[in-house]
C-alpha positions in Angstrom: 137.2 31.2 154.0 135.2 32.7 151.3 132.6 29.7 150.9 132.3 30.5 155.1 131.9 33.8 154.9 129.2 33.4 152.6 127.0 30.9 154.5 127.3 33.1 157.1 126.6 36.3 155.3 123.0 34.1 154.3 122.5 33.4 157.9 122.4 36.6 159.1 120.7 38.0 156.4 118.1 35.5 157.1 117.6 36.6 160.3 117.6 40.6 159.4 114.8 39.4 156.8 112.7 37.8 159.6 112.3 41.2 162.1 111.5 43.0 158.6 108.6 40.4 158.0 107.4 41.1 161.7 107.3 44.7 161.4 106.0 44.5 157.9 102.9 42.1 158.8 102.1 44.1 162.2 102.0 47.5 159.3 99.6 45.8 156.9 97.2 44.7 160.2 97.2 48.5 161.0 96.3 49.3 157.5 93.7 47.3 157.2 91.9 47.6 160.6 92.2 51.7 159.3 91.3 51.3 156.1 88.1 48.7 156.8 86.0 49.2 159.9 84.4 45.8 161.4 82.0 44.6 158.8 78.3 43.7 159.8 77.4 40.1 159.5 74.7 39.1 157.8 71.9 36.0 158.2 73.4 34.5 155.6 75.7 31.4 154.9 77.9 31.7 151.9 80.1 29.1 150.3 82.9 30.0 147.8 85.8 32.4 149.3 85.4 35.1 146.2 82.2 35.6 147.2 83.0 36.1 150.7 85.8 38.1 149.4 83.5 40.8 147.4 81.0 40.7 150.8 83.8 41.6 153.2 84.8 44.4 151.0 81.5 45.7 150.9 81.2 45.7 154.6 79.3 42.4 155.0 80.7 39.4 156.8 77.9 35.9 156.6 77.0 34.3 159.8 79.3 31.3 158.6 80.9 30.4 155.0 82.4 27.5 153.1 85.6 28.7 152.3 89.0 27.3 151.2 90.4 29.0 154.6 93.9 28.5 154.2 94.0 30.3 150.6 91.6 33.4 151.4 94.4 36.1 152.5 92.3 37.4 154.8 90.9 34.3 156.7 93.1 34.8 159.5 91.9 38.6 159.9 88.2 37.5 160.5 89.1 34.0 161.7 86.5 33.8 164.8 84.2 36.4 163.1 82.1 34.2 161.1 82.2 30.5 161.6 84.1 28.4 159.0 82.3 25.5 158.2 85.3 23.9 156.2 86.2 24.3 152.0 83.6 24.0 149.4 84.5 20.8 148.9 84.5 19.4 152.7 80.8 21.0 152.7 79.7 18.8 149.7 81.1 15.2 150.7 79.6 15.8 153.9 76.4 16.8 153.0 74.6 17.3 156.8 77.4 20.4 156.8 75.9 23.1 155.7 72.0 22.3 156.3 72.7 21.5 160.3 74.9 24.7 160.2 71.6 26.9 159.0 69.7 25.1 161.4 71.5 25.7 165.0 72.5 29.4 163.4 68.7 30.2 162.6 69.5 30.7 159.0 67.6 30.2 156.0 69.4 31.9 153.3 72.6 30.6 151.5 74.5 32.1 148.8 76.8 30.3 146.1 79.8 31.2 144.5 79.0 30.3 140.3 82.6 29.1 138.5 83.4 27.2 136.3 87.1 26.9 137.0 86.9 27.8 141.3 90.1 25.7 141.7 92.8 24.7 139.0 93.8 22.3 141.4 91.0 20.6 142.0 89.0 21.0 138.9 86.0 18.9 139.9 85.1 21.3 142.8 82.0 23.3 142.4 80.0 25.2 144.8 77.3 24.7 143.1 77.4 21.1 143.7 75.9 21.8 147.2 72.9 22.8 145.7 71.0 19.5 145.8 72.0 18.8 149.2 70.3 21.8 150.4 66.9 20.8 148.4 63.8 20.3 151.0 65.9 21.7 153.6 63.7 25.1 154.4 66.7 27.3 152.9 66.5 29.9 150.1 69.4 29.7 147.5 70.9 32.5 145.2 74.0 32.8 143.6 76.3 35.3 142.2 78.0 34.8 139.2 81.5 35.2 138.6 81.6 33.5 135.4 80.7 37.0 134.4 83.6 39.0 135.6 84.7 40.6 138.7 82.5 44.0 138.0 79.3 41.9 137.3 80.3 39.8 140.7 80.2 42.8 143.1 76.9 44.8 141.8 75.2 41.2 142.3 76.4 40.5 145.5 76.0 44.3 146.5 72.3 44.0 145.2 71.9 40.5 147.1 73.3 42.2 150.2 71.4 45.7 150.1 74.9 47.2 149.3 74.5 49.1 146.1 75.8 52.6 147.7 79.1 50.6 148.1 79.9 49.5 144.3 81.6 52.7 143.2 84.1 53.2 145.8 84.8 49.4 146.0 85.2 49.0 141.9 86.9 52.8 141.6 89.6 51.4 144.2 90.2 48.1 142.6 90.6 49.8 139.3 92.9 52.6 140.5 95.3 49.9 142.4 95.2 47.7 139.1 96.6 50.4 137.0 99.1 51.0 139.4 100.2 47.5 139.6 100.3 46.6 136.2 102.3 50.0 135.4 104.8 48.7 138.0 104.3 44.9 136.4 105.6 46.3 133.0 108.7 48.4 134.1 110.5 45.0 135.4 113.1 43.5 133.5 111.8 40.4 131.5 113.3 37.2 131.8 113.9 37.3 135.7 114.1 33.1 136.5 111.7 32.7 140.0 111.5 29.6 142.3 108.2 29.7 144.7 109.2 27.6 147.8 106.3 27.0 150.7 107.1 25.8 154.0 106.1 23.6 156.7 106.2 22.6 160.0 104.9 20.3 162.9 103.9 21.3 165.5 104.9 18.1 167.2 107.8 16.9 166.1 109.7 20.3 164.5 109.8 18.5 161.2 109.6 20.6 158.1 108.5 20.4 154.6 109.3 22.4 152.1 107.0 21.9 148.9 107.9 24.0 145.4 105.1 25.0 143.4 105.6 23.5 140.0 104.7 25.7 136.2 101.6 26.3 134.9 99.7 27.1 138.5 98.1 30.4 139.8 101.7 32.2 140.2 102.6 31.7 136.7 98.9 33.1 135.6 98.5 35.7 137.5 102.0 36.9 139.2 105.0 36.2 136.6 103.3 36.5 133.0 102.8 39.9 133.9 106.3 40.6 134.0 107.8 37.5 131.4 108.9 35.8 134.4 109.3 32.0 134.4 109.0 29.9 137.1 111.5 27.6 137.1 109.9 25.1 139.6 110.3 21.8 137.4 113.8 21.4 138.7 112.1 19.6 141.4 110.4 17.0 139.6 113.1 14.7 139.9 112.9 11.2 138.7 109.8 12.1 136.9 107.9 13.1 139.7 104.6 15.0 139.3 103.0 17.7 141.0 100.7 17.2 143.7 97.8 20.2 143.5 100.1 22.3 142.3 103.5 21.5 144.0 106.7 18.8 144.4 107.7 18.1 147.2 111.7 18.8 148.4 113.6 15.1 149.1 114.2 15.2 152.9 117.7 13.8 154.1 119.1 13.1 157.5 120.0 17.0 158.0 117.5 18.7 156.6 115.6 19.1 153.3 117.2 18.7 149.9 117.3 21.5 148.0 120.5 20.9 145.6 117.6 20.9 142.1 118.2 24.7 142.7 121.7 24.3 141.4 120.5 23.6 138.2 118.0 26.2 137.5 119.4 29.3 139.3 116.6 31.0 140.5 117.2 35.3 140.0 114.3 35.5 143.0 113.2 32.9 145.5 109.8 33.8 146.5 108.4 32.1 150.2 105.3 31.0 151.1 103.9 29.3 153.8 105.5 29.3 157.0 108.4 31.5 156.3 110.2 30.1 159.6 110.6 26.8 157.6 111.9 27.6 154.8 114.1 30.3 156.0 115.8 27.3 158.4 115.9 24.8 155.6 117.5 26.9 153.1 120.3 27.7 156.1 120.6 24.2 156.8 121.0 23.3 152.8 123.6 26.2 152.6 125.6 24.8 155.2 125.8 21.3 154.0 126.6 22.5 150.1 128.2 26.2 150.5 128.3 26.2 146.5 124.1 27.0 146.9 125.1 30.3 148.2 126.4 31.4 144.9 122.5 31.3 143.4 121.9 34.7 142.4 118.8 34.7 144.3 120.9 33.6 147.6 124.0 35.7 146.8 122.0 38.7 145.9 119.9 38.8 149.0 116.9 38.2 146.6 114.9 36.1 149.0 111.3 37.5 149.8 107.9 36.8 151.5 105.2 37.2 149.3 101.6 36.7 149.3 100.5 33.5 147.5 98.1 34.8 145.2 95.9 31.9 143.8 92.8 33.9 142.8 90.8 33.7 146.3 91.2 36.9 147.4 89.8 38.7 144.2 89.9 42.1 145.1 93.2 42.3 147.1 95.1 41.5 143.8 96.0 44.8 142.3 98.4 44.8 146.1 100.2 41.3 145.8 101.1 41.6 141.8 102.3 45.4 143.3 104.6 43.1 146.4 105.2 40.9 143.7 106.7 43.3 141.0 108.2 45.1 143.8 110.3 42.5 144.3 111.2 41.6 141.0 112.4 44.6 140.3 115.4 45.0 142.8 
């Protein structure tokens, strides 16, 4: 009876979590629609989603921008406001991308994202590699350069965009969220064990995925070394397995997805990404068929969470998901 109860404990708290993520997303889309008024777009087409990042913040929006659109937090916000002509790297193997773009848009001016690392996943993509497909094409090309740091980044993209009178409140709010995160960062308890699981689903078929981001990615740089957190993902690289970009991916079975590695790490915070449905309903199903998964302390102490997936896109919204991030940890 006690193994039942405590399935069915999970359940419901699983469902309780879900309305709190509804209300909480419809919250943060008040926020920001108070906090940043429609920006003004720009004959412009960028490429590089930091860049775009710094621009929106500033108040611009380009008439269309090479961006990796599932990782920019706030793609979905603008989605329809300035076409996406696909990621960096779509824009570079198909080389007629960008120059056809400038051409039915009217626009002469592109502007590049400089990085040297713009993707620890994918190492060998470079904005700047469009550069040579853009050669004798009629367009202008200027970069900004965030090889130089975040501060540097916005006064040139400010200066490139005629937004100078914007750089002070922009930089005086990133720097004022920062401290606050990090202060909240350092108060939670070291050594807190965290699994990142990110869902999927068709559309077609119903079929989920549930993929586990393995050590050593943008979590563990930028979200759990600033509390001593470890990420305890390499439970799931069963049978040798390696990472993929960045992530396993869970064993499926007949009734759902196999999610037993936990067991053996013990995860003090399960952190979900992706389609939250997904994972919610796989970790249900994996409860019900092995009851003894209940018993994780992330599970039986309700520490299962939505957060964002920070992975150093969405530059200037970072001081808030390390905040989310700590927040959580620190329960």
């Amino acid at each position: 009876m006690l193994k039942y109860r405590s399935v069915q404990t999970f359940n419901r708290i699983l469902a309780v979590a879900s309305i709190f993520l509804g209300l909480s997303v419809l919250q943060a889309d008040v926020v920001m629609a108070e906090r940043n008024p429609a920006p003004d777009h720009a004959e412009v087409i960028m490429i590089g989603d930091r860049l775009v990042d710094v621009a929106y913040n500033l108040g611009v929006l380009p008439k269309a921008m090479a961006v990796r659109a599932t990782l920019w937090p706030l793609t979905e916000t603008f989605r329809g406001g300035s076409e996406i002509l696909g990621c960096p790297s779509r824009a570079i193997k198909k080389p007629e991308t960008v120059p056809e773009a400038a051409k039915r848009l009217g626009i002469t001016r592109v502007i590049i994202e400089k990085n040297a690392n713009f993707c620890t996943y994918m190492p060998s993509v470079s904005p700047e590699k469009a550069v040579p497909l853009l050669e004798g094409k009629g367009l202008s090309v200027e970069f900004v350069d965030f090889n130089q740091g975040l501060d540097s980044a916005v006064r040139q993209t400010a200066k490139l965009l005629g937004r100078e009178d914007r750089v002070g409140a922009v930089l005086d709010g990133y720097a004022s969220a920062l401290a606050t995160s990090k202060d909240k960062a350092k108060a939670v308890k070291p050594g807190k064990k965290v699994l990142m699981l990110s869902g999927i689903q068709q559309k077609s078929t119903g079929k989920i995925t549930v993929q586990i981001e393995a050590p050593g990615g943008y979590t563990d740089r930028f979200i759990l070394s600033k509390m001593d957190a470890t990420n305890v993902g390499d439970a799931f690289a069963v049978n040798n397995a390696t990472a993929s970009k960045g992530y396993f991916t869970a064993p499926k079975r007949k009734h759902g997805v196999h999610l037993e590695p936990m067991l053996s790490n013990a995860p003090d915070v399960i952190a979900v990404f992706g389609n939250a449905y997904a994972v919610q309903k796989a970790l249900a199903a994996a409860v019900r068929q092995n009851p003894a998964l209940a018993e994780i302390p992330a599970i039986r102490n309700h520490a299962v969470y939505v957060l964002p997936q920070y992975v150093d896109s969405g530059v200037l919204e970072y001081p808030e998901a390390l905040f989310l991030w700590a927040d959580a940890l620190s329960e």
